[in-house]
C-alpha positions in Angstrom: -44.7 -13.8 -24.3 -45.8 -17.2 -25.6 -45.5 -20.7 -24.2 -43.7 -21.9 -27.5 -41.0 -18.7 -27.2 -40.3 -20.3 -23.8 -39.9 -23.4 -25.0 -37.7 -22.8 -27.8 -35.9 -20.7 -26.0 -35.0 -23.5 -23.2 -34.1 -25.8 -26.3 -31.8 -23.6 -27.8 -29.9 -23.2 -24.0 -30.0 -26.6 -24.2 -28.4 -27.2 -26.8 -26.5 -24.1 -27.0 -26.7 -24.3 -30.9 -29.6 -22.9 -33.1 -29.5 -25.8 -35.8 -29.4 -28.8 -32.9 -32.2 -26.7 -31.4 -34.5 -26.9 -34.1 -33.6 -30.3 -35.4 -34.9 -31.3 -31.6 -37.5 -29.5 -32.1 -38.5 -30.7 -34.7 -39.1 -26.6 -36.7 -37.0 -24.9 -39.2 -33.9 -23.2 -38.0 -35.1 -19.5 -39.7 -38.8 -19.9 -37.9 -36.6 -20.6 -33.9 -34.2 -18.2 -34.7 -37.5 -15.7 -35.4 -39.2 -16.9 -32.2 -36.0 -16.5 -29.9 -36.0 -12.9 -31.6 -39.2 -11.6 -31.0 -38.8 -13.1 -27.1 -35.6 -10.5 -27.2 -37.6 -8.1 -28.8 -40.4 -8.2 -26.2 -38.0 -8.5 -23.2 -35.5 -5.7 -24.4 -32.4 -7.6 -24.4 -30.5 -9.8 -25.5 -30.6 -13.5 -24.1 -27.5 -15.0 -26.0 -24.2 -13.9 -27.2 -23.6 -16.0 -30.3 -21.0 -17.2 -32.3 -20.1 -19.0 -35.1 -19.6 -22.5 -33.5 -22.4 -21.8 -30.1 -24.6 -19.2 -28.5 -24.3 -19.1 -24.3 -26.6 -17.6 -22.4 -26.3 -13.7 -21.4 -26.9 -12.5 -17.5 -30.5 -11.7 -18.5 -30.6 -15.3 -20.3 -29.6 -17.0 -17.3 -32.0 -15.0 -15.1 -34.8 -16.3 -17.7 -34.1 -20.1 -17.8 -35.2 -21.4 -14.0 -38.1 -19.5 -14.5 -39.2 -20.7 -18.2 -38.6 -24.1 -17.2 -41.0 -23.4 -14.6 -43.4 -21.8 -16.7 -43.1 -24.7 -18.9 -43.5 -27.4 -16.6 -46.9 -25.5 -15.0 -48.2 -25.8 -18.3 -47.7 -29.3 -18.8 -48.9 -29.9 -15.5 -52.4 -28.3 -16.2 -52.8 -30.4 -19.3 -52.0 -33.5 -17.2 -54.9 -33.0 -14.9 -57.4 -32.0 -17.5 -56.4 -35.3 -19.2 -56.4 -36.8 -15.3 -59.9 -35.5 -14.5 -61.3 -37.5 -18.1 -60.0 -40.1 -17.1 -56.7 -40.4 -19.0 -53.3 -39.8 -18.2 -50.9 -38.1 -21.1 -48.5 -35.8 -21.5 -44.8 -36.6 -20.7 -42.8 -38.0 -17.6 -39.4 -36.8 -16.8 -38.0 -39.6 -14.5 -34.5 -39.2 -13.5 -32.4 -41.9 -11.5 -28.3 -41.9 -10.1 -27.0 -45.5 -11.5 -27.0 -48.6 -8.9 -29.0 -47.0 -6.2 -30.8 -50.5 -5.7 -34.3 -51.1 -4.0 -36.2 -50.5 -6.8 -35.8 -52.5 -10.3 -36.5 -49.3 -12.4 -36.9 -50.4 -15.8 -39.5 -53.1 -14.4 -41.2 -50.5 -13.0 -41.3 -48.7 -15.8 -42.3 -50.9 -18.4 -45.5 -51.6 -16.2 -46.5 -48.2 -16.2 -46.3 -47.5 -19.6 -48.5 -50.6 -19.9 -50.8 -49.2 -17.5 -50.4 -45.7 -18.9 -50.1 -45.7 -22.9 -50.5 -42.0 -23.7 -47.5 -41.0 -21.3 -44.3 -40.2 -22.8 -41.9 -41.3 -20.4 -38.3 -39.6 -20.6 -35.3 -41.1 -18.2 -32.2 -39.6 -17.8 -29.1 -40.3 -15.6 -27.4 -38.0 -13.3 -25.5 -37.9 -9.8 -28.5 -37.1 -6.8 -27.6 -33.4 -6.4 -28.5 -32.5 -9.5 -31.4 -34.6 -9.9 -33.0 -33.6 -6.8 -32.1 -29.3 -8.6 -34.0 -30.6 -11.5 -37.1 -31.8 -10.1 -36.8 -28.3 -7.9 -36.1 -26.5 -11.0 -39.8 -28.2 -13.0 -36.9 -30.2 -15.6 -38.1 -33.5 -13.8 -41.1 -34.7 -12.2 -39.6 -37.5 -10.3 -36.1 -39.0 -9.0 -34.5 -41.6 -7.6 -32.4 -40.3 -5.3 -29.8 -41.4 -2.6 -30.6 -38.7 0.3 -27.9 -36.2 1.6 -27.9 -32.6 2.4 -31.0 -30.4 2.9 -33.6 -30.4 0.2 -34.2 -26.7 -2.3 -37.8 -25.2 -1.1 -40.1 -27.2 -3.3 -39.1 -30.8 -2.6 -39.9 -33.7 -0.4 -38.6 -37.1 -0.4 -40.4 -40.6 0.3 -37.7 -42.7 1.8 -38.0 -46.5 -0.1 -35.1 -47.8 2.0 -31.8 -47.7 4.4 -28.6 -49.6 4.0 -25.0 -49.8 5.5 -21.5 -49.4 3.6 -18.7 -51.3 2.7 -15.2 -51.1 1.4 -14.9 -52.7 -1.7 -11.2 -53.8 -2.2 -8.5 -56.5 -4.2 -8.4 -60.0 -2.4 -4.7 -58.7 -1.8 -5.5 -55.9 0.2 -5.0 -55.6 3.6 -8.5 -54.8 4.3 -9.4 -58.4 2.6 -9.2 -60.3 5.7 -10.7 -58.0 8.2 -14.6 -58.3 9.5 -14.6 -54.6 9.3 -12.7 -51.7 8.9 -12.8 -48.2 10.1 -12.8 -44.6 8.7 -9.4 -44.1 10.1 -7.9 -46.9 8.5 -9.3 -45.7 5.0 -8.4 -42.8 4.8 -5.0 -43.5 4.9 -5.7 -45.8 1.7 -5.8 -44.4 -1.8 -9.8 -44.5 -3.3 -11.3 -44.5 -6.0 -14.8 -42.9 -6.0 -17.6 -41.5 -7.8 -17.3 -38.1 -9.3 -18.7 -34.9 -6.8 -22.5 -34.6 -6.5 -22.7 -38.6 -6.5 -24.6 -39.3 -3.5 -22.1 -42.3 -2.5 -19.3 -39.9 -2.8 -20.7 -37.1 -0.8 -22.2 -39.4 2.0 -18.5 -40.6 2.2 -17.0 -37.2 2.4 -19.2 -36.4 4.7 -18.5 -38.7 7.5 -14.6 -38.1 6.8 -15.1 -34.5 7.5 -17.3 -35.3 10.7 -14.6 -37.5 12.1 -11.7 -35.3 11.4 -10.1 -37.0 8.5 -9.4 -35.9 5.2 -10.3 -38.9 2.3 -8.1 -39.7 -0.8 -9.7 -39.9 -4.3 -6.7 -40.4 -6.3 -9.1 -41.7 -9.2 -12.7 -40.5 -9.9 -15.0 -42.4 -12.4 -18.3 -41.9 -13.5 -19.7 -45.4 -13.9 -19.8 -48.6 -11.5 -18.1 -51.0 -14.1 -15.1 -49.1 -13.8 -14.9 -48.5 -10.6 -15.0 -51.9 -10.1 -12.4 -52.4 -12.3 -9.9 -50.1 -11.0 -10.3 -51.6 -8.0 -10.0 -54.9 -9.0 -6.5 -53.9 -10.3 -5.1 -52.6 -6.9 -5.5 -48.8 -8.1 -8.0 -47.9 -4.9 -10.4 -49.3 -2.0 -14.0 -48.2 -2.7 -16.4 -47.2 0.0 -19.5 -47.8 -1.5 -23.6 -49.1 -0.4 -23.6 -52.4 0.7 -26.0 -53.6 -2.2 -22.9 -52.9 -4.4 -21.3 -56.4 -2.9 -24.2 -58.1 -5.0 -22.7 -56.4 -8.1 -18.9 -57.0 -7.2 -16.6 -59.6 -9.3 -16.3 -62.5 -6.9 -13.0 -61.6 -7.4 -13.2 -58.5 -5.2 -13.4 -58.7 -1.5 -16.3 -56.6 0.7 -15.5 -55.7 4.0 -18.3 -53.3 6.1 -17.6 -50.3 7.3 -17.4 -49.8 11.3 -19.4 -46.6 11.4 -22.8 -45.7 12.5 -23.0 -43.0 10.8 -22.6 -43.6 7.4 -26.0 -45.1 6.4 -27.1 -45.0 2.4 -31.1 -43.9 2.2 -33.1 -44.4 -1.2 -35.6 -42.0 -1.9 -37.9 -40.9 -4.3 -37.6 -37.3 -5.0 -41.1 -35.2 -6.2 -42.6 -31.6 -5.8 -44.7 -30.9 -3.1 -47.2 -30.8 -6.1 -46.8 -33.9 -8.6 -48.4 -34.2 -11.4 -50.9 -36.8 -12.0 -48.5 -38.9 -13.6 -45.5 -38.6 -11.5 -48.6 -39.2 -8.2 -49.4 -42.6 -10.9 -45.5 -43.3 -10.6 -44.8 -42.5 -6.8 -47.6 -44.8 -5.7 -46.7 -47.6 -8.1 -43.3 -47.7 -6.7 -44.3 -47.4 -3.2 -46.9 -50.3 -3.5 -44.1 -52.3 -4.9 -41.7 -52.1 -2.4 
């Protein structure tokens, strides 16, 4: 079994499609087609049922991915710290944020690393905080910034960056508009609008609803801050969201705190218990700058 079979056998479950595979990869279609093969051949089965229009992944298939990714990511890691012990850091870094966490000014932060750090690919991607913090578990990311909630898969820590209140976010018409604060019972007998599941605002919120009893109403999930903002600019929802998104609101949009002790909103970064010498390079830019 080769590091390359691996690798264009995770591109290929990526994509679900041979041609997109090998187009992001960069080969022919024929030679990753061949390479998926003889990784079949070797394993004894079959790791994709394919059709005309995709391939998806097969039990065994499935059982394989976590740990190629691993595999993958180990290997990258090595070649880090040979590069790290010359004196040079290369390779690539996965960095992977939820939108609008605040605290840290990301792209800032960025930008001066790869100043500081020319041979490092750097690779962001967006995503709620549940799944980041399952892909820096899973080797797809080296670090994350994260809003905390939950317990943590066996292989990641968190360095907490900061800790925050929340707010309802609501029309100036409202009824909540005029209050100095507002409490859990009184939203959750108001229609919301919200984050989609595995958003960390969204499960933070859930969360204290379920500890106090009550049952919350997301009539209308979204997937970005602009339109939450939006819909609730209209009168479709209140929004209970971290208090750094009153700095973000329209001024036409009213922020009233929430009345709970309970319901704070902690940035983090998320890393393996081993980073590699990049993401250790990234972790203790950020912490230096905050």
């Amino acid at each position: 079994m080769e590091l390359r079979q691996l690798e264009h056998f995770i591109a290929v479950a990526s994509e679900q499609h041979f041609t997109r595979a090998a187009e992001a990869m960069q080969i022919s279609q024929s030679g990753l087609s061949a390479s998926v093969r003889a990784l079949e051949h070797e394993l004894g089965t079959p790791l994709f049922t394919r059709s005309t229009r995709r391939v998806v992944l097969t039990q065994a298939g499935r059982a394989l991915l976590e740990e190629a990714r691993r595999t993958v990511a180990s290997a990258a890691a090595a070649r880090s710290a040979v590069q790290a012990v010359r004196g040079v850091l290369g390779g690539t870094l996965s960095v992977g944020t939820e939108q609008c966490l605040g605290v840290v000014d990301l792209g800032s932060e960025l930008a001066r690393f790869r100043t500081e750090h020319p041979g490092v690919e750097i690779r962001l991607g967006f995503d709620g905080s549940a799944d980041l913090v399952e892909r820096v578990a899973s080797g797809q990311m080296d670090l994350a910034m994260v809003a905390e909630f939950g317990s943590l898969p066996p292989g990641v820590r968190t360095e907490r960056l900061s800790t925050e209140s929340f707010v309802i976010l609501c029309n100036p018409e409202h009824r909540f508009a005029d209050l100095k604060s507002v409490t859990l019972d009184e939203i959750a007998e108001e229609p919301q609008v919200g984050f989609l599941p595995g958003w960390a605002a969204r499960s933070i919120a859930e969360r204290a609803f379920t500890a106090a009893g009550l049952h919350t109403r997301v009539t209308m999930e979204v997937n970005d801050v602009h339109t939450l903002l939006d819909l609730v600019g209209h009168g479709l929802g209140v929004a209970v969201v971290p208090e750094h998104f009153e700095q973000k609101r329209p001024e036409s949009l009213c922020a009233v705190p929430v009345k709970e002790q309970d319901l704070d909103w902690n940035v983090a970064i998320a890393i393996p218990e081993q980073p590699g010498p990049a993401g250790q390079a990234l972790l203790k830019q950020i912490l230096g700058s905050v």
